[in-house]
C-alpha positions as CSV (number, residue, x, y, z in Angstrom):
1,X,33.3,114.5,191.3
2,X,36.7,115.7,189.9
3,X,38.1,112.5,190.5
4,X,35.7,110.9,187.8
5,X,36.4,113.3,184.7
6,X,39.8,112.7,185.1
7,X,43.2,110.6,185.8
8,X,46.7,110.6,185.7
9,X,49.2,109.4,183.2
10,X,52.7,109.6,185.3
11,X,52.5,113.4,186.2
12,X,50.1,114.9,183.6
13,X,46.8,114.7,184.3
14,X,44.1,114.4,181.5
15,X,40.8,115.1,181.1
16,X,38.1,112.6,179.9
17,X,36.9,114.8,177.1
18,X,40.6,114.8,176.2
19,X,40.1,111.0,175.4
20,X,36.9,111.4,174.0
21,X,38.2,113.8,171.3
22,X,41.6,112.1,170.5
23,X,39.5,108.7,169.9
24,X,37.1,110.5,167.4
25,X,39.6,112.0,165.4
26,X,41.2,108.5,165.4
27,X,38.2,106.8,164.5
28,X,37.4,109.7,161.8
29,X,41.3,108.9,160.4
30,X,40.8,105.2,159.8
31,X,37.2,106.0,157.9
32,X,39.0,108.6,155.7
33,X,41.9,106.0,155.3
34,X,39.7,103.1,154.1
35,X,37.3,105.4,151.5
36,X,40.4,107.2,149.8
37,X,41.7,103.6,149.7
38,X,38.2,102.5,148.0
39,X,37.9,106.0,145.2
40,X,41.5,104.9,144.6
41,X,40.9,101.2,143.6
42,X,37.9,102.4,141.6
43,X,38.9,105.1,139.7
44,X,41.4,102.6,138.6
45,X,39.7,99.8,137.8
46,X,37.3,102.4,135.5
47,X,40.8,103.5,133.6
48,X,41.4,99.7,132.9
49,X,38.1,99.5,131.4
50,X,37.8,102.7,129.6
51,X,41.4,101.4,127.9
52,X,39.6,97.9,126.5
53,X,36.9,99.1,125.0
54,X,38.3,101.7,122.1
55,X,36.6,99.0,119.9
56,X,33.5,98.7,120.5
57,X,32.8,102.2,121.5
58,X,34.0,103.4,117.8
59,X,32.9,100.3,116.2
60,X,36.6,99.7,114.1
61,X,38.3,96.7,113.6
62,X,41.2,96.7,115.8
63,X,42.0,92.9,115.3
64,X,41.7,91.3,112.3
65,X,42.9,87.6,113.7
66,X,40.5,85.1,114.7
67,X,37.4,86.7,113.0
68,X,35.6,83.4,112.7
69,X,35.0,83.6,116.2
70,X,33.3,86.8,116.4
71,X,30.7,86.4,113.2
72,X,29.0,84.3,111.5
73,X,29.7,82.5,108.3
74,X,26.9,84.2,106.2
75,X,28.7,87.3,107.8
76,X,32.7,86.3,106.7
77,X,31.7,85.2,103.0
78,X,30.5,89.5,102.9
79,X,33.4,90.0,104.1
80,X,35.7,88.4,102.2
81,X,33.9,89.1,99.0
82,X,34.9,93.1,99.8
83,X,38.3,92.1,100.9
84,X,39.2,90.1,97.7
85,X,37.6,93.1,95.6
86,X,39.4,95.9,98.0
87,X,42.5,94.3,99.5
88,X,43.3,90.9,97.4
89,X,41.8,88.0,95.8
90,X,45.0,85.2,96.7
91,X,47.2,84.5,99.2
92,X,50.6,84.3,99.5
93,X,53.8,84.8,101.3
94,X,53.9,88.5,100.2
95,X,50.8,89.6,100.5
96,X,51.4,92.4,103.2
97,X,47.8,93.4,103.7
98,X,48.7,95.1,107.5
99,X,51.7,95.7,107.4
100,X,53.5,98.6,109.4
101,X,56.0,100.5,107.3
102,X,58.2,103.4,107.4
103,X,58.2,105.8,104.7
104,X,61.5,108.1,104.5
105,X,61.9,111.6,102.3
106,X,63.8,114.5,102.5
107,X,63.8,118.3,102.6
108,X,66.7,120.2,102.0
109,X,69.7,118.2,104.5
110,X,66.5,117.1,106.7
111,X,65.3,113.4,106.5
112,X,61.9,112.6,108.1
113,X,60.2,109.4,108.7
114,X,56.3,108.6,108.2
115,X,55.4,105.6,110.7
116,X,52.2,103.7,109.0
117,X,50.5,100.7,111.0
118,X,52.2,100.2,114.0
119,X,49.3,99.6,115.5
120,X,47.8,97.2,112.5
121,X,44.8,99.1,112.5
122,X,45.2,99.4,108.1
123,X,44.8,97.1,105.8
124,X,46.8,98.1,102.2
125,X,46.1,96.7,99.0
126,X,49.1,98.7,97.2
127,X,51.6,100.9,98.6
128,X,54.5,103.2,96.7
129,X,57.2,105.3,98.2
130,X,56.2,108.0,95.9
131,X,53.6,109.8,98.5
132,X,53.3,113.1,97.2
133,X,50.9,110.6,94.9
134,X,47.3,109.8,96.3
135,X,47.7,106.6,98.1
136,X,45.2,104.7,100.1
137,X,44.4,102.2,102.6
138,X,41.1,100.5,104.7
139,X,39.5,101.2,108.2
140,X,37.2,98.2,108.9
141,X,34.1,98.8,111.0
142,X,32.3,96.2,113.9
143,X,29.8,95.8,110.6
144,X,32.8,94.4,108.3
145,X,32.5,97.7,105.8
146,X,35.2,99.1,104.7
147,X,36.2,103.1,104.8
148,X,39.0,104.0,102.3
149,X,41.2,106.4,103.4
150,X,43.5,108.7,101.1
151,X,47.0,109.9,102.2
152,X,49.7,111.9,100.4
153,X,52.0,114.5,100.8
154,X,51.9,118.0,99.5
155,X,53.0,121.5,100.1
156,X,49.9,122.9,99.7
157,X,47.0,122.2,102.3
158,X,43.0,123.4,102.7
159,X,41.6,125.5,105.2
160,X,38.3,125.3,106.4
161,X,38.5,126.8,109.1
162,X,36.1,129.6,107.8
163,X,34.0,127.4,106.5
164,X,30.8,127.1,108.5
165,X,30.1,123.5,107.2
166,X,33.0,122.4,108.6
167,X,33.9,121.3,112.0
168,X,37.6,121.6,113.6
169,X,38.9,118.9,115.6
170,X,42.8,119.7,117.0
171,X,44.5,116.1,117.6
172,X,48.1,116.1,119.3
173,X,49.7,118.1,115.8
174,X,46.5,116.7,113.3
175,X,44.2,119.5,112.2
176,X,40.8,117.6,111.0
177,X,38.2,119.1,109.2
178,X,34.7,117.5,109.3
179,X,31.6,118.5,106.8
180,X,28.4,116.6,108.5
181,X,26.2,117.1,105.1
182,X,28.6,115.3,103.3
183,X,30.4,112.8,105.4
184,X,33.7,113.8,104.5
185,X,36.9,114.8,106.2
186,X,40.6,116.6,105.7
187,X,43.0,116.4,107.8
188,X,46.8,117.4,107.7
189,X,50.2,117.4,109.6
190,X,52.7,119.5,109.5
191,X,56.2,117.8,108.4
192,X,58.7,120.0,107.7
193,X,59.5,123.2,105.9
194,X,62.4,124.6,103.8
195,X,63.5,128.5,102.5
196,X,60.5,127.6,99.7
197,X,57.6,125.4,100.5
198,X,56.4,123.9,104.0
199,X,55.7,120.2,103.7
200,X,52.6,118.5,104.8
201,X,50.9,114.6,105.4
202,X,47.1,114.7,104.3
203,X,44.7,112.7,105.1
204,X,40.9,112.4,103.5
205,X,38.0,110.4,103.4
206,X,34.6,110.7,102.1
207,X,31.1,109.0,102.7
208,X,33.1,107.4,105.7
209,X,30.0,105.9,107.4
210,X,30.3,106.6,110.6
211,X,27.6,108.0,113.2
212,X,28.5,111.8,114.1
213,X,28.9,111.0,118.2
214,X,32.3,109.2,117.1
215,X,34.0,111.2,114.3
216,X,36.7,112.8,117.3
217,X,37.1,109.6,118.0
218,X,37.6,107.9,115.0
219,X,40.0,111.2,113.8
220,X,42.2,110.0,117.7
221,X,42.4,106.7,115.8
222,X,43.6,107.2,112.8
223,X,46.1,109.8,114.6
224,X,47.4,107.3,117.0
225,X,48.2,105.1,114.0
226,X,50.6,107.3,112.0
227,X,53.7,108.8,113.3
228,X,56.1,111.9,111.6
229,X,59.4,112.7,112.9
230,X,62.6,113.5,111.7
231,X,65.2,111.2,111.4
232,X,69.1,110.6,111.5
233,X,69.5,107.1,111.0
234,X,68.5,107.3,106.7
235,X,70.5,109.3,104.2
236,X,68.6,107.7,101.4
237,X,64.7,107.9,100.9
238,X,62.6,105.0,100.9
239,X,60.1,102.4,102.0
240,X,61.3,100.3,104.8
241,X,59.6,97.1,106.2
242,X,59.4,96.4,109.7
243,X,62.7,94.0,110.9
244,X,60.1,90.8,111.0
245,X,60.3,90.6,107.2
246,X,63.7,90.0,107.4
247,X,62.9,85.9,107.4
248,X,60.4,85.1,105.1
249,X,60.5,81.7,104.6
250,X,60.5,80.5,100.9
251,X,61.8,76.7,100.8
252,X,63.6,74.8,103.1
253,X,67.3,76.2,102.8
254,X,66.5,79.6,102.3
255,X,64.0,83.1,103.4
256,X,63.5,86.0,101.6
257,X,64.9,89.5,103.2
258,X,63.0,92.2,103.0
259,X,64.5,94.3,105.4
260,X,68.3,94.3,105.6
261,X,69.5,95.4,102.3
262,X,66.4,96.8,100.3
263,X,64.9,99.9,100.5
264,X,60.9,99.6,99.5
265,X,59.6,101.1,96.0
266,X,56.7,99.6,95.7
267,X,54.2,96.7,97.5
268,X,51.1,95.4,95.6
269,X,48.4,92.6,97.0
270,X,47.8,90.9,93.4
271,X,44.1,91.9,92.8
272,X,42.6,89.3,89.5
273,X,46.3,89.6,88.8
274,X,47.2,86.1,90.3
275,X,50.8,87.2,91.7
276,X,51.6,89.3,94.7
277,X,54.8,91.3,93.5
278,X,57.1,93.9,95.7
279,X,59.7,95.9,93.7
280,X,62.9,96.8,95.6
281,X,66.3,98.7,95.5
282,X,69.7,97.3,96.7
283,X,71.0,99.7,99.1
284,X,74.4,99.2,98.1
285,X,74.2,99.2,94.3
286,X,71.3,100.7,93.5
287,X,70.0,98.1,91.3
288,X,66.0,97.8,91.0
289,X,64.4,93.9,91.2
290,X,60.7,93.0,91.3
291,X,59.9,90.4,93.5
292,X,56.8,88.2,92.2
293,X,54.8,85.5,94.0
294,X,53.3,83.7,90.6
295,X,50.7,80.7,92.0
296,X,52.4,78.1,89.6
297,X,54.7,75.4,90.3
298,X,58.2,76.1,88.5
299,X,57.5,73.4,85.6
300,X,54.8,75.6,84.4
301,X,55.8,78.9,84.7
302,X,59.3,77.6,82.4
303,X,57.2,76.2,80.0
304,X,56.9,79.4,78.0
305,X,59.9,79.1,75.9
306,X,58.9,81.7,72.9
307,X,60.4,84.9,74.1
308,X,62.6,83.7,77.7
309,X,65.0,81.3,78.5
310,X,65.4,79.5,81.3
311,X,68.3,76.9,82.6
312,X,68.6,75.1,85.8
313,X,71.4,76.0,87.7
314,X,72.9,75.4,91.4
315,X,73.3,78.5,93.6
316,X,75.1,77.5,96.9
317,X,73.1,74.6,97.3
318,X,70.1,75.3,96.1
319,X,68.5,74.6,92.7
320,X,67.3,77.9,90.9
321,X,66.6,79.0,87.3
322,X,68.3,81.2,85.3
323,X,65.9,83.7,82.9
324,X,67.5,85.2,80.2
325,X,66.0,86.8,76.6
326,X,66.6,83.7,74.1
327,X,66.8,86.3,70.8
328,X,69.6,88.1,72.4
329,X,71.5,84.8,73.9
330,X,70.5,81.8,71.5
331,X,73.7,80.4,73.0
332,X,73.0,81.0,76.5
333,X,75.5,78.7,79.2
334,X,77.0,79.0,82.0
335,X,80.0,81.2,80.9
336,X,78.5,83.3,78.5
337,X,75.2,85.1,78.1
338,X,73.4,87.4,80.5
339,X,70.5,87.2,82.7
340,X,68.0,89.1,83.5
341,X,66.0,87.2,86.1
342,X,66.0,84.5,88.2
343,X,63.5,81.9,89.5
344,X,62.8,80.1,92.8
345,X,61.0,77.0,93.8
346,X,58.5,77.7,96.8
347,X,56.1,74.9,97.3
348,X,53.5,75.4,94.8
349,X,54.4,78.8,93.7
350,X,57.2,79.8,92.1
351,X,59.1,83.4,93.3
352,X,60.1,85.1,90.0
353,X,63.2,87.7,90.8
354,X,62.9,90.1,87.6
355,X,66.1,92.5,87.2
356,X,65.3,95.9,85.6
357,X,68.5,95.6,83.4
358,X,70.7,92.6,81.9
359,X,73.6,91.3,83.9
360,X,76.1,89.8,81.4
361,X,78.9,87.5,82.0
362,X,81.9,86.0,80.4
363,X,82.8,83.3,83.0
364,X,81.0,81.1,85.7
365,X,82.9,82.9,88.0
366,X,81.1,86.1,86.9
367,X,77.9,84.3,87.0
368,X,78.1,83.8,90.7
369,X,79.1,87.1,91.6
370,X,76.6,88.6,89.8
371,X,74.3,86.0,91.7
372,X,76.1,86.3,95.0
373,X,75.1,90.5,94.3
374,X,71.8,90.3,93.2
375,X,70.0,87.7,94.7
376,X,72.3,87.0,97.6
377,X,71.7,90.6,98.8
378,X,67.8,89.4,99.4
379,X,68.3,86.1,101.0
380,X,69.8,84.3,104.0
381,X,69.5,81.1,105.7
């Protein structure tokens, strides 16, 4: 009977409950193996999911390309009447509606930067680098409203926090305050601090519209969408475009440059004002030019002869316009006078490049380095 409950392997004997154990736990191994493989594969196929769906679950825009194919035309002509009323009523090659910018200032020795937009999640209808200014831009929801949004900076900040009408939501370094009975919100960041005042990005919004379950999350989204840090790279303050605005193309020889030389002042989306128009500073000379998109073709917009000049001329090898103030240079040429403007063909529009002072000349050859410094510092090939 012995003889049946066991064997030998070489010169160890084993038992047959010996192999009756060492299979189980074998068998038991290969189940666990094949279920942790299975919670594995499932818990991250649900992350996957959990990361498309911001959207829909908050009910925001994230996307403003290709909305035709989401809603319907009854649905788009709503939303573009808000849009042209909110955002801008033309189009253009400078109208910047969701744009990401940086936005630079200083404390004491300390620059810090303000990211806007990366995400594209705003749409702006105006923008300054003065921010201690209310400024605003839109949040569009799933139902095409829009939600305005203020931001500014400030050295003084609210604190609800013994407030009993107001809720307190902690985001990353965000402090958001939330008053149900009202629908509105305050938030702030801190920035940065000197031996006086501590500096601060607010945030506010009221009658924002959206249904209580997803204020956190709509207070994560508008956090995930603006970035403070300090910064090394600037000396100067400033508005600064993101590098793909460094090749707008305006005609067939040259783009516009938005980036490389300029620091931002200013960015408006023409509303009933028919011209989109960005005002800039030459980083090198500190000279101030507003850039204006005017929907006319160059033979009109010259017509106007009462007050300004304006004479064809050929920089590099393109045709331009020289503007200049006709009661101050009745004599205007191209070796004396003084501009204070230039123009630009553009297909149907015409891009008017307005100096804030008067460049005067005595010489051709000072004409063209005053061109060469002026509007060559905004273009390229």
């Amino acid at each position: 009977m012995k003889s049946l409950l066991s064997f030998k392997i070489g010169k160890e004997k084993i038992e047959i409950w010996q192999v009756f154990i060492f299979s189980f736990l074998l068998l038991m191994f290969f189940v666990c193996l094949f279920l942790g493989i299975g919670i594995i594969s499932t818990a991250n196929k649900n992350v996957n999911v959990n990361m498309e769906v911001p959207e829909e679950e908050l009910g925001l825009i994230t996307n403003f390309d290709n909305l035709s194919e989401k809603y319907s035309e009854e649905e788009l002509i709503k939303y573009n009447k808000t849009y042209n009323k909110d955002i801008s009523d033309n189009y253009g090659l400078l109208k910047l509606d969701n744009f990401e910018i940086d936005l630079y200032g200083n404390i004491n020795s300390s620059i810090y930067r303000i990211n806007l937009n990366k995400n594209h999640y705003f749409l702006f209808n105006n923008i300054n680098k003065n921010i201690s200014e209310l400024n605003e831009f839109f949040i569009v929801d799933t139902e095409l409203k829009f939600h305005k949004i203020l931001y500014q900076t400030n050295t003084i900040v609210k604190d609800y926090s013994n407030d009993s009408n107001y809720e307190k939501f902690e985001i990353n370094d965000f402090i958001f305050f939330y008053n149900k009975n009202s629908d509105y919100f305050y938030a702030y960041k801190y920035i940065n601090g000197d031996s006086i005042n501590d500096y601060y990005f607010i945030l506010s919004g009221e009658k924002i519209g959206f249904k209580y379950k997803n204020i956190e999350k709509l207070f994560k989204f508008l956090e995930s969408n603006i970035s403070i840090t300090q910064d090394k790279k600037y000396t100067s303050t400033g508005l600064v475009l993101n590098n793909k605005y460094k090749n707008i193309n305006i005609n067939n020889k040259y783009n516009l440059d938005l980036y490389s030389n300029v620091y931002i002042n200013s960015i408006n989306n023409g509303v009933k004002s028919n011209s989109n128009s960005i005002v800039v500073t030459n980083k090198t000379t500190n000279d101030i030019y507003s850039i204006k998109e005017i929907f006319k073709g160059i033979d009109e917009t010259t017509k106007n002869t009462k007050k300004f000049g304006y004479l064809k001329y050929m920089y590099d090898d393109m045709s331009i316009y020289l503007k200049y103030n006709l009661v101050d240079y009745p004599e205007f040429n191209y070796s004396e006078g003084g501009i204070n403007g230039v123009l630009i063909e553009s297909g149907n529009c015409t891009i008017l490049i307005q100096f804030e002072k008067v460049f005067e000349f005595a010489s051709q050859e000072e004409l063209n380095k005053i061109l060469e410094n002026t509007i060559g510092s905004i273009l390229n090939r």
